[in-house]
C-alpha positions in Angstrom: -1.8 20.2 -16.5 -1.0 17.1 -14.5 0.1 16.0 -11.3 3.6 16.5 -11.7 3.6 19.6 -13.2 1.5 21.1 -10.3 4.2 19.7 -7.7 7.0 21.4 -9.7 5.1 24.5 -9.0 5.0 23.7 -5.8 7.9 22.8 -4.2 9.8 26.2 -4.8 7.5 27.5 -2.1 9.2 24.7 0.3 13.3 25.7 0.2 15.5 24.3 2.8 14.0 21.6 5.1 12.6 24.2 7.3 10.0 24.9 5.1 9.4 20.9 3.9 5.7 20.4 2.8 3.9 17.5 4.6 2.3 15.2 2.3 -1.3 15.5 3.5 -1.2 19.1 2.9 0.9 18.6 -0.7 -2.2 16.0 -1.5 -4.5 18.8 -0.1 -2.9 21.8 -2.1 -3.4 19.4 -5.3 -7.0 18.6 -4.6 -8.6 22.3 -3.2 -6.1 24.2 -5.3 -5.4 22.6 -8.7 -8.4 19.9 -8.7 -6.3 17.5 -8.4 -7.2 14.8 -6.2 -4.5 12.1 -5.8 -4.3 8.7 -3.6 -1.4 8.8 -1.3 0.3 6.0 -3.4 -0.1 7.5 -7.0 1.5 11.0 -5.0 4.5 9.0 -3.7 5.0 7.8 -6.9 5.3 10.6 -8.8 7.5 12.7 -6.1 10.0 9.8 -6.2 10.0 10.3 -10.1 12.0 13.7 -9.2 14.8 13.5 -7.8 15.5 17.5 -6.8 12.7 16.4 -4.0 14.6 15.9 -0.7 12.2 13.9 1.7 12.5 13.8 5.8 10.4 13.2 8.5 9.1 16.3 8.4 7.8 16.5 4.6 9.3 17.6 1.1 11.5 19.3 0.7 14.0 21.0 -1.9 17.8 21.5 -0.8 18.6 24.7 -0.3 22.1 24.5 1.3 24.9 21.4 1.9 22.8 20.8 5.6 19.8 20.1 3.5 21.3 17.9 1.4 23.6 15.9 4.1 20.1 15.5 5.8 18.1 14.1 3.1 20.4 11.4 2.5 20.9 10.5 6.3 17.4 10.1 6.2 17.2 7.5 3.4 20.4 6.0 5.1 17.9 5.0 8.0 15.3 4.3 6.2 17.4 1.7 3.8 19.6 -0.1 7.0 16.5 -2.0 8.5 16.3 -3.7 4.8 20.1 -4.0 4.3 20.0 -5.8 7.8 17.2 -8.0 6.6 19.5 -9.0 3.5 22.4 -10.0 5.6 20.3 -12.2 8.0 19.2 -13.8 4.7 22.4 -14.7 3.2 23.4 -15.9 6.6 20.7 -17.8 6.8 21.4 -19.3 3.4 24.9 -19.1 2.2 25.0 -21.8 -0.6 22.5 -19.1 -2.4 24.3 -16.0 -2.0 27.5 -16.9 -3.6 26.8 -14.3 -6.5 26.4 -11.1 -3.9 30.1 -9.6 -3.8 28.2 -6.4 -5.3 26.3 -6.2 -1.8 29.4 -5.7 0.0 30.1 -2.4 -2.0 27.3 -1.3 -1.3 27.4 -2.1 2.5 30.3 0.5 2.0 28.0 3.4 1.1 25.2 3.0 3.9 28.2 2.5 6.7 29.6 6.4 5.8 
């Protein structure tokens, strides 16, 4: 079996965010467990290929209720508005070049909620 498949069995165990897995011991569970050693990177990578994982400071997670949910994405939210600030310094910063970025605005939209 590979990685992936070894997380999927996994994560059932870690319902609701008060159970979140932290990803040293998710990277230790795949190496002593199912001898599967995995960089951090090459981990990261995969969880973010499944989008039922819920992240937060705390670990992974699976939702288990609307709170879990609202949390996870509040938690991207602050994670994304440090780079979204970073874009509008830039097109302030250079105007002629962002023209082309009425799409941005919509998006501004859905991290301001």
């Amino acid at each position: 079996m590979d990685a992936k498949t070894f997380i999927e069995i996994i994560m059932p165990f870690h319902k609701g965010k008060e159970n979140a897995i932290t990803r040293e011991v998710l990277r230790n569970t795949l190496r002593y467990i199912y001898n599967t050693p995995l960089p951090d990177r090459e981990m990261r990578r995969i969880v973010k290929t499944m989008p039922e994982i819920c992240s937060s400071s705390h670990g992974y997670y699976l939702a288990d209720s609307q709170q879990d949910y609202d949390d996870a994405v509040e938690y991207l939210k602050k994670k994304i508005y440090p780079l979204w600030a970073d874009i509008k310094n830039l097109q302030e910063a250079y105007p002629e070049f962002s023209k082309g970025d009425e799409q941005l605005s919509l998006f501004e939209g859905g991290i301001n909620e």
